[in-house]
N, CA, C and O atoms as a DFTB+ gen file, in Angstrom:
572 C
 N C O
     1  1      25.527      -3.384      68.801
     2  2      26.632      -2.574      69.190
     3  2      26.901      -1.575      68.068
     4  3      26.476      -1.704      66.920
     5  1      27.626      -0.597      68.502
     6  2      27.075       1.031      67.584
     7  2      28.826       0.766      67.503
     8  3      29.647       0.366      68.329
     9  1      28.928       1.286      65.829
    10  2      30.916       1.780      65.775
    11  2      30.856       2.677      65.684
    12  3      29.808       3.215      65.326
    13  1      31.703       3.188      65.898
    14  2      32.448       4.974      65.809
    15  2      33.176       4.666      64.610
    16  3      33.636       3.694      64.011
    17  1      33.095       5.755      64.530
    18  2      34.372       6.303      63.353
    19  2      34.075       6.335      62.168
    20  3      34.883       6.783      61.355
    21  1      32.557       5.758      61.692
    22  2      32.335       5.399      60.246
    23  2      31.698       6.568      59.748
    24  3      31.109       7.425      60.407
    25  1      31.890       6.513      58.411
    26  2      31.150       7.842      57.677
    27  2      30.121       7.741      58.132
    28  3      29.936       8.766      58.788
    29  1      28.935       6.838      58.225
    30  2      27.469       6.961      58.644
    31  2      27.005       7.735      60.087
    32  3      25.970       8.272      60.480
    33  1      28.195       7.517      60.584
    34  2      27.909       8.121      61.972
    35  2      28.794       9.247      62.029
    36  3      29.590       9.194      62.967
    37  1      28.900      10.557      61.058
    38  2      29.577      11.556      61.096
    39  2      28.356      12.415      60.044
    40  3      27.870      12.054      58.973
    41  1      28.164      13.462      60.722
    42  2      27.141      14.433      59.861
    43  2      28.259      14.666      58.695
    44  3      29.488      14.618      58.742
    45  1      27.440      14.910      57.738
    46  2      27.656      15.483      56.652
    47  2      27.859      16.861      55.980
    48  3      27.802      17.127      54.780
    49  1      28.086      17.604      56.938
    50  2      27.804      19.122      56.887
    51  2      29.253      19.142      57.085
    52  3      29.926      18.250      57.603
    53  1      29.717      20.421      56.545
    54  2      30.861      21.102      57.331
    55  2      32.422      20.623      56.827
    56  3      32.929      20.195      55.790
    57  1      32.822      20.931      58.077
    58  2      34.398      20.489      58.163
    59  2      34.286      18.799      58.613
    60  3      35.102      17.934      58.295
    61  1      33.131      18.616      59.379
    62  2      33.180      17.219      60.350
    63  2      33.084      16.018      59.377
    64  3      33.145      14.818      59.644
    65  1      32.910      16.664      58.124
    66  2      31.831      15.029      56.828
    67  2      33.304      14.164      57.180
    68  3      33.147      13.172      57.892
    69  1      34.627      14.456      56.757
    70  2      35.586      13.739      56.739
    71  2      36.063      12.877      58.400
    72  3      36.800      11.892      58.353
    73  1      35.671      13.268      59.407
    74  2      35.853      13.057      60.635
    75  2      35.552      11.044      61.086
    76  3      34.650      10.205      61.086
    77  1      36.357      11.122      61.261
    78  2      36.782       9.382      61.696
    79  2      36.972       8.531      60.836
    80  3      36.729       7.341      61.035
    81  1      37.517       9.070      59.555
    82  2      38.217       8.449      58.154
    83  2      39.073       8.420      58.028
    84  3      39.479       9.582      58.031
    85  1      40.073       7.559      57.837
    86  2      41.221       7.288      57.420
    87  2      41.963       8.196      56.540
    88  3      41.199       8.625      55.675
    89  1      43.126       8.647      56.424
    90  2      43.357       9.774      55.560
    91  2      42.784       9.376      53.812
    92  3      41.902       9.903      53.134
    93  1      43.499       8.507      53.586
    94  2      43.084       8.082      52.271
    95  2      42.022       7.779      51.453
    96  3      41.838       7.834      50.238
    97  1      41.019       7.270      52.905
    98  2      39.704       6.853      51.994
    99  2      39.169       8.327      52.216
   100  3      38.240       8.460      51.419
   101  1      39.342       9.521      52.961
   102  2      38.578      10.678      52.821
   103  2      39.100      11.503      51.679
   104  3      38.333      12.189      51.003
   105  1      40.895      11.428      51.364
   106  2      41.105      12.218      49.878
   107  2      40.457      11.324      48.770
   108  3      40.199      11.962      47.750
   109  1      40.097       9.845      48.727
   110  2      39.313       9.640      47.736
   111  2      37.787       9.825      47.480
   112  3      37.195       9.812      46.401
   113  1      37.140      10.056      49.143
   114  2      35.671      10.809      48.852
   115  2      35.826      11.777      48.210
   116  3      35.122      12.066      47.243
   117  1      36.839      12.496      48.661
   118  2      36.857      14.522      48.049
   119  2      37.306      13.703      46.797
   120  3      36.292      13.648      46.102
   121  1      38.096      13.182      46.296
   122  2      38.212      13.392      45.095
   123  2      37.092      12.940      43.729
   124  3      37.182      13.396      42.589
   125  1      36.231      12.104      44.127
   126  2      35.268      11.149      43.792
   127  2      34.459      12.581      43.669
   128  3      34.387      13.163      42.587
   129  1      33.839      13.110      44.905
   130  2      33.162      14.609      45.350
   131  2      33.450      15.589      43.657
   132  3      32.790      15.972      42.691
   133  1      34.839      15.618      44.155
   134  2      35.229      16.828      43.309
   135  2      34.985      16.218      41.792
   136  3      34.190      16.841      41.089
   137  1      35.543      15.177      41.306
   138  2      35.031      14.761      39.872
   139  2      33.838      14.424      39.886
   140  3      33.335      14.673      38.791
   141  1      32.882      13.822      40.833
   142  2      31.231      13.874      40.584
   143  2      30.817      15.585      40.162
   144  3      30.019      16.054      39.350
   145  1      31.595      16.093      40.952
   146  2      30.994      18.090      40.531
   147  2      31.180      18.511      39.077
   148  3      30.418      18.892      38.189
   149  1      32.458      18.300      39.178
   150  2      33.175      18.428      37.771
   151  2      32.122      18.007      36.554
   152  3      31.745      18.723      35.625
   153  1      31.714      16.445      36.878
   154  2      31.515      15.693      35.401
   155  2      29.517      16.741      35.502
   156  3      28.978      17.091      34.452
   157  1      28.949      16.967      36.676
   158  2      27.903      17.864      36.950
   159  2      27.685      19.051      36.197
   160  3      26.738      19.309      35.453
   161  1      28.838      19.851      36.527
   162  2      29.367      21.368      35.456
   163  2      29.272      21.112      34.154
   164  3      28.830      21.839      33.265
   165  1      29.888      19.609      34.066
   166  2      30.101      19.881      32.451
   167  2      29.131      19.232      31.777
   168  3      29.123      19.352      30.552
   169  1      28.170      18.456      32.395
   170  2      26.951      17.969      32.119
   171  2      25.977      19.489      31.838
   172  3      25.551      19.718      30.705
   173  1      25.766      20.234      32.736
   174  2      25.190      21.395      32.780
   175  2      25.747      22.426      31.633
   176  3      24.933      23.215      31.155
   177  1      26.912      22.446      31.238
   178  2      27.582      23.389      30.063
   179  2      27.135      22.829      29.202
   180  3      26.506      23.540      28.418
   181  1      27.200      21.409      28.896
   182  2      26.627      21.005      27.342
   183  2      25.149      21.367      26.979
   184  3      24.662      21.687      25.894
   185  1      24.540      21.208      28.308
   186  2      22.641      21.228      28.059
   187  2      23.057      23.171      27.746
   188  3      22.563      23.893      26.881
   189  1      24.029      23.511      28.731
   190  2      23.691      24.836      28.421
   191  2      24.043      25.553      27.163
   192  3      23.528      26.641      26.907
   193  1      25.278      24.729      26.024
   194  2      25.575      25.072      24.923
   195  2      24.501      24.722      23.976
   196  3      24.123      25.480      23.082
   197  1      23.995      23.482      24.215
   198  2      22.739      22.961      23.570
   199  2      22.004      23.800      23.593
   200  3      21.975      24.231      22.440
   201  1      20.940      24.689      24.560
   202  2      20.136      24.879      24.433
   203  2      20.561      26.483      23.887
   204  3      19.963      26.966      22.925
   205  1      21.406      27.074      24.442
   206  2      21.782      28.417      23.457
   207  2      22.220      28.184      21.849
   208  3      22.297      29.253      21.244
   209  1      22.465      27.216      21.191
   210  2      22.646      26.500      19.755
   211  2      21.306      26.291      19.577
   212  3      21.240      26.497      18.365
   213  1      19.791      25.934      20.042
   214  2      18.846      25.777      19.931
   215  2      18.054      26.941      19.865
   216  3      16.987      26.934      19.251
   217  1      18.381      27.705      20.306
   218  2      18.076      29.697      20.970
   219  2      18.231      29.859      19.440
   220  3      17.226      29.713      18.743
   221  1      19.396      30.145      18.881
   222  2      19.868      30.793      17.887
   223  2      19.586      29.888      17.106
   224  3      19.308      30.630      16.163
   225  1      19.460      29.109      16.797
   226  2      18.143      28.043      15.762
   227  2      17.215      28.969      15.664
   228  3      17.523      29.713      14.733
   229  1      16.043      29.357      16.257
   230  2      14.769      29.280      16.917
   231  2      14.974      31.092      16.206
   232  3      14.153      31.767      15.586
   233  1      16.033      31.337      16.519
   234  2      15.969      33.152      16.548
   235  2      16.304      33.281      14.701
   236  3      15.631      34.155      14.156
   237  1      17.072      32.644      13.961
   238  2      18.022      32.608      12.810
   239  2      15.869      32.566      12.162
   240  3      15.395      33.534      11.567
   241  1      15.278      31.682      12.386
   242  2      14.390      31.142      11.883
   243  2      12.772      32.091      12.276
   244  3      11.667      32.043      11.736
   245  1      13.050      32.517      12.893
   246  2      12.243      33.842      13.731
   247  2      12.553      34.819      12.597
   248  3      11.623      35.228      11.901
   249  1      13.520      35.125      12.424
   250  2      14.302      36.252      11.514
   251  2      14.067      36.141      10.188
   252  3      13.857      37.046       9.380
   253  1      14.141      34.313       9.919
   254  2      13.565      34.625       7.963
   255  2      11.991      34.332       8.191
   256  3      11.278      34.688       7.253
   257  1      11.483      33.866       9.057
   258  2       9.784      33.772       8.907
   259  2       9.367      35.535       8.336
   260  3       8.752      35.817       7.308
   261  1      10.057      36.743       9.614
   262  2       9.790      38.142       9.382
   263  2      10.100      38.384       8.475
   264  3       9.182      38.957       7.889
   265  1      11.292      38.265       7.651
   266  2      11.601      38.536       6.282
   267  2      10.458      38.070       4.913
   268  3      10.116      38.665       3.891
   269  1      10.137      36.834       5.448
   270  2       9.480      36.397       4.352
   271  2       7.690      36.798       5.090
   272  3       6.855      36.199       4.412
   273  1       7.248      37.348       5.859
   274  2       6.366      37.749       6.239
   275  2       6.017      39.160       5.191
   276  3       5.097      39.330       4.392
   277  1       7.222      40.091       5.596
   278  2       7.483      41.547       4.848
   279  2       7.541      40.977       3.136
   280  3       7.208      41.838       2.321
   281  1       7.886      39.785       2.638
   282  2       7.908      39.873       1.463
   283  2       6.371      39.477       0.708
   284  3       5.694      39.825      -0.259
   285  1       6.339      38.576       1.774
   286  2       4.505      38.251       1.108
   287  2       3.126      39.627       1.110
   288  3       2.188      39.818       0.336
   289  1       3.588      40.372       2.361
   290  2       2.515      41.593       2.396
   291  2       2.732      42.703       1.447
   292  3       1.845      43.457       1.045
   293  1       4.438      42.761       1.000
   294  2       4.191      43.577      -0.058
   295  2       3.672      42.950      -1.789
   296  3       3.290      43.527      -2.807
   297  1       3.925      41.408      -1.397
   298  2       3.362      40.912      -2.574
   299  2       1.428      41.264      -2.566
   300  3       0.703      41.565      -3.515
   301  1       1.112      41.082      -1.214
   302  2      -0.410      40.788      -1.544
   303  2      -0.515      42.238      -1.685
   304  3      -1.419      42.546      -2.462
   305  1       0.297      43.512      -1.042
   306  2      -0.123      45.046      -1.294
   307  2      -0.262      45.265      -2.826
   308  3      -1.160      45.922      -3.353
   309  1       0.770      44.610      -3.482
   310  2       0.473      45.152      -4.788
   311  2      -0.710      44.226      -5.567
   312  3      -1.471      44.781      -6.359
   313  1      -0.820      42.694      -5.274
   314  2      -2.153      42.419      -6.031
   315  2      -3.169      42.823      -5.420
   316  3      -4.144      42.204      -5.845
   317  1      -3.433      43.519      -4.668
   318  2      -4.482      44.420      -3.958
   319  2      -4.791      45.129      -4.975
   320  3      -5.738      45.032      -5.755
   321  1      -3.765      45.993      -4.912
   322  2      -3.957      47.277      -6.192
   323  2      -4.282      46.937      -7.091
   324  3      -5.361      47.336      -7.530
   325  1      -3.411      45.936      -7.869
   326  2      -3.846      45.342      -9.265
   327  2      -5.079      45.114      -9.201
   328  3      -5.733      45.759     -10.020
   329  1      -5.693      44.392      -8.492
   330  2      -7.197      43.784      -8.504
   331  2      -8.426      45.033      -8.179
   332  3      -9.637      44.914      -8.368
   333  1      -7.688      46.244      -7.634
   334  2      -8.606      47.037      -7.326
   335  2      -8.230      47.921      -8.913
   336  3      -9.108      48.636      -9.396
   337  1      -7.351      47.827      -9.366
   338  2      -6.997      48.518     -10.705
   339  2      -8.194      47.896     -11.644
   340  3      -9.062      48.535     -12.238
   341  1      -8.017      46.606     -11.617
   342  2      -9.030      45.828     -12.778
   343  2     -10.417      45.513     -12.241
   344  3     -11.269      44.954     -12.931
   345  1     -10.602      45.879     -11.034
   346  2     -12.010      46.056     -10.615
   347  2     -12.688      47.577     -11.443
   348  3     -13.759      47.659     -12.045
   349  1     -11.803      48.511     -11.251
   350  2     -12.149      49.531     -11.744
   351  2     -12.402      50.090     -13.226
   352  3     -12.900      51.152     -13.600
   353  1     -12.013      49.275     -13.758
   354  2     -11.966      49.524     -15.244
   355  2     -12.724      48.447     -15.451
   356  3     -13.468      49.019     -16.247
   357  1     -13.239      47.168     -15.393
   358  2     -14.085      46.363     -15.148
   359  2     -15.560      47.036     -15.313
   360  3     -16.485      46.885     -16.111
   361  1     -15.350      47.774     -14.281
   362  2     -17.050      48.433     -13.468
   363  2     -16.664      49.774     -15.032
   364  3     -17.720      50.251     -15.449
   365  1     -15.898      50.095     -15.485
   366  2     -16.097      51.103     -16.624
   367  2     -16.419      50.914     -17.584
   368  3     -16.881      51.767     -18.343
   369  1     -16.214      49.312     -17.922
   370  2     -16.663      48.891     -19.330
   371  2     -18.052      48.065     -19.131
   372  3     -18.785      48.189     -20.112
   373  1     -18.438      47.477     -18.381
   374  2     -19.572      47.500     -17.410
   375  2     -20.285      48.597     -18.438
   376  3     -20.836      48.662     -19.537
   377  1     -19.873      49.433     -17.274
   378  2     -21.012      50.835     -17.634
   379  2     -21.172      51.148     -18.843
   380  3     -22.304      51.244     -19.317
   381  1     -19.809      51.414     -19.730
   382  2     -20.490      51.546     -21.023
   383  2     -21.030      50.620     -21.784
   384  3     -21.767      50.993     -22.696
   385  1     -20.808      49.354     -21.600
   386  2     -21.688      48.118     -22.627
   387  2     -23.183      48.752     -21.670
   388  3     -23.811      49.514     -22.405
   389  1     -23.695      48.643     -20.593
   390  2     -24.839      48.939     -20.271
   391  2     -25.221      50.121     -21.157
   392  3     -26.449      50.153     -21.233
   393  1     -24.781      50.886     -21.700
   394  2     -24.859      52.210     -21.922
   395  2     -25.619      52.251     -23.734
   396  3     -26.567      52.765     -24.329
   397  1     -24.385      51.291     -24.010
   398  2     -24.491      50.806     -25.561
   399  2     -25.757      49.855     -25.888
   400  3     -26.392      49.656     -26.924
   401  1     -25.851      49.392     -24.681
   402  2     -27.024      48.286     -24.263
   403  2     -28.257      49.409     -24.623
   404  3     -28.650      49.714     -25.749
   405  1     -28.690      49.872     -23.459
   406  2     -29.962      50.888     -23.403
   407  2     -29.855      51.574     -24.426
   408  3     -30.919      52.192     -24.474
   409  1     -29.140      51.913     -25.431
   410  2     -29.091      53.140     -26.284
   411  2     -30.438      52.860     -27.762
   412  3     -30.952      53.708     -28.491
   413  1     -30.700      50.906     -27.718
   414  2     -31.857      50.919     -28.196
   415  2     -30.725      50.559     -29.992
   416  3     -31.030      49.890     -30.980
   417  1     -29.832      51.127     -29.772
   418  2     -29.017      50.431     -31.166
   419  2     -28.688      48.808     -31.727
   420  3     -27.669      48.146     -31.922
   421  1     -29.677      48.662     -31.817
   422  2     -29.817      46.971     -32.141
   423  2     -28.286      46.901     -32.850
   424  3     -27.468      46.085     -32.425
   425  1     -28.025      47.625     -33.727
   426  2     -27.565      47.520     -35.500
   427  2     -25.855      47.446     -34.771
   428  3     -25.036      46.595     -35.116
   429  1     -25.589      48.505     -33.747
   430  2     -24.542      49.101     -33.321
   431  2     -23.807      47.278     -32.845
   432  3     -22.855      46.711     -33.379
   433  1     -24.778      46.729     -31.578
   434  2     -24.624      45.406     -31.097
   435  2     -24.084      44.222     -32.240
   436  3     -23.153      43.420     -32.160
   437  1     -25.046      44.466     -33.288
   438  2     -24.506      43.319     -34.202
   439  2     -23.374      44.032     -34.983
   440  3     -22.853      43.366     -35.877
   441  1     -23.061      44.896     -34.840
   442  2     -21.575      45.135     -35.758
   443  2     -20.466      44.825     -34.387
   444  3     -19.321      44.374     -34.415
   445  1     -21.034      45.118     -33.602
   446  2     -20.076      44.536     -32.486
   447  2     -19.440      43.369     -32.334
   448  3     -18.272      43.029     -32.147
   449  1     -20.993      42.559     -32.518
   450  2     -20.534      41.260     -32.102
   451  2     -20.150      40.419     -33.638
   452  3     -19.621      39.311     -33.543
   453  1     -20.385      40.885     -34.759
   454  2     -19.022      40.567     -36.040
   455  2     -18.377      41.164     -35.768
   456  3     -17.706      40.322     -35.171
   457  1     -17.438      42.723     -35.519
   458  2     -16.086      42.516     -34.909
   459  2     -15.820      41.674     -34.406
   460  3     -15.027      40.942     -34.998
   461  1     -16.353      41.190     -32.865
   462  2     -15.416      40.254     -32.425
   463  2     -15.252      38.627     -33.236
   464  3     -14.223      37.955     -33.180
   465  1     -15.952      38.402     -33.642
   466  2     -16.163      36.997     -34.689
   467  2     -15.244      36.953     -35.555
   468  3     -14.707      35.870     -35.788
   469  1     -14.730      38.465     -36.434
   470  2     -13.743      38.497     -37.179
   471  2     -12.649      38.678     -36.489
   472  3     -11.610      38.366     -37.070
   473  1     -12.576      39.037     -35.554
   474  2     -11.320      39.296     -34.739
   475  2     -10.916      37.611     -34.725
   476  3     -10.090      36.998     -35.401
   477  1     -11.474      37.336     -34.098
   478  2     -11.381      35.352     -33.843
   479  2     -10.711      34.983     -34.853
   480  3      -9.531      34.665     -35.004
   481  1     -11.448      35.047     -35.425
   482  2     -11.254      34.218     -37.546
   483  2      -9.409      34.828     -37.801
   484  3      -8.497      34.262     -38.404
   485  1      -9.414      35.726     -37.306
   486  2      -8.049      36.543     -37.678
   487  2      -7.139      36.507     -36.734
   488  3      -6.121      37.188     -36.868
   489  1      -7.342      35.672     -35.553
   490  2      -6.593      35.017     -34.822
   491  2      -5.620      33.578     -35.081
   492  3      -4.448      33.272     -35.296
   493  1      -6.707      33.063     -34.934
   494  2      -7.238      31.383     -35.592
   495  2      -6.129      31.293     -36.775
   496  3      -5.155      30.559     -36.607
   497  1      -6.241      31.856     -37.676
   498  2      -5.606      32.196     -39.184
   499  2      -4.280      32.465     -38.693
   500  3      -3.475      31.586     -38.999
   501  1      -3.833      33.389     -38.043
   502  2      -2.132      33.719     -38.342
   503  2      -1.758      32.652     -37.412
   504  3      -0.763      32.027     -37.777
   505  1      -2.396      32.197     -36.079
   506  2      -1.534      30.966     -35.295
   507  2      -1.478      30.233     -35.921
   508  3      -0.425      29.631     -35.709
   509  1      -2.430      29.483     -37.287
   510  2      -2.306      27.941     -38.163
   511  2      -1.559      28.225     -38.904
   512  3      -0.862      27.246     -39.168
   513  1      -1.072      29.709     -39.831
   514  2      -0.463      29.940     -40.306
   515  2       1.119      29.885     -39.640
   516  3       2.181      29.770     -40.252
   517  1       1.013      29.944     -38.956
   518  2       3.096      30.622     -38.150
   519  2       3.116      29.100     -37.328
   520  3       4.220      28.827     -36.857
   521  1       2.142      28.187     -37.125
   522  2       2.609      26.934     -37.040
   523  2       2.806      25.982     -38.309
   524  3       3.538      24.993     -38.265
   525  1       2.197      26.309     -39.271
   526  2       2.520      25.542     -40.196
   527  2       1.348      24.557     -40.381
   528  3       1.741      23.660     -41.126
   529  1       0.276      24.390     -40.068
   530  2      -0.995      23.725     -40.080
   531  2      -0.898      23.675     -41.879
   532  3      -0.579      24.669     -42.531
   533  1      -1.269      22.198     -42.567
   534  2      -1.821      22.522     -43.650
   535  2      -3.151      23.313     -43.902
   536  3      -3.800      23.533     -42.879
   537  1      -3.653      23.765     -45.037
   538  2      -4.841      23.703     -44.658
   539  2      -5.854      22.506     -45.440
   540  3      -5.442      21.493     -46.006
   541  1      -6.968      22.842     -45.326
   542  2      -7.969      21.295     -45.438
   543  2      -7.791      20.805     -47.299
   544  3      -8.056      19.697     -47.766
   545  1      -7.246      22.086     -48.102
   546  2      -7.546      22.005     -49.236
   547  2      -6.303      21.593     -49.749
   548  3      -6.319      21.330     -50.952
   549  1      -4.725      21.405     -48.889
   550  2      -4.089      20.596     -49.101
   551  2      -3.656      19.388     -48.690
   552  3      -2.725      18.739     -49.166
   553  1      -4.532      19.040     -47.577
   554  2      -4.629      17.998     -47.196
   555  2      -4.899      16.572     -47.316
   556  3      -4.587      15.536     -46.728
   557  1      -5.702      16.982     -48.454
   558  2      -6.779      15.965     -49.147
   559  2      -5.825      15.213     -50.108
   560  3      -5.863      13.996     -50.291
   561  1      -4.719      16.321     -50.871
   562  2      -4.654      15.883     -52.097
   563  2      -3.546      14.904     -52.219
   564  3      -2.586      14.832     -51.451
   565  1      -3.839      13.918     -53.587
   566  2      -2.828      12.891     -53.455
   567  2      -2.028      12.545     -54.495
   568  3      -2.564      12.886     -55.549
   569  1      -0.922      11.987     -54.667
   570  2       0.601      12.555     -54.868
   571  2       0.676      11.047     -56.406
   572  3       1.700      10.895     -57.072
């Protein structure tokens, strides 16, 4: 046997959803309705504050990657230069040791290479000196 009057047997569409309900239990569907929507909206506002707080994350961080993008290319622009600076003067002294090389001046080479030997020696000397190094000939002696 079939009842009338029950929500199951009233479409759901329309004006009719409430039709063969008691007054009370239909203002508590609508109201149940209306706070199921409600708590829906505000379920949907949070994901939607969330994900615009996540936006502007995403963008804040977008913004210093470019910043620090522009700071690294002008860093590598200038060791570019530098390196093409000391490539170039490189390839100049290059050329003239080749130069000094072929010239067949044995004599020229070995005064060269005592400059630099004395240069050393006269290095060596003022750093042991301005640290305070004894040297070997007071080292020995005893008191």
């Amino acid at each position: 046997m079939r009842r009338s009057g029950g929500y199951r047997d009233t479409p759901m569409s329309g004006s009719g959803f409430n039709r063969g309900l008691d007054a009370p239990t239909a203002n508590r569907r609508q109201l149940w309705q209306q706070q199921s929507e409600e708590l829906l909206e505000s379920a949907t506002n949070k994901q939607i504050d969330d994900l615009e707080a996540t936006i502007g994350g995403l963008k804040q961080l977008g913004n210093e990657i470019h910043v620090e993008i522009g700071r690294s290319n002008s860093i590598l622009d200038e060791l570019r230069a530098g390196v093409d600076n000391t490539g170039g003067l490189l390839a100049a002294a290059q050329k003239k040791l080749k130069e000094v090389s072929e010239s067949g001046s044995n004599r020229l080479m070995c005064y060269l290479v005592l400059f630099v030997i004395l240069v050393f020696f006269i290095i060596y000397g003022v750093i042991s000196w301005s640290t305070g190094t004894p040297s070997s000939s007071t080292a020995h002696q005893t008191t």
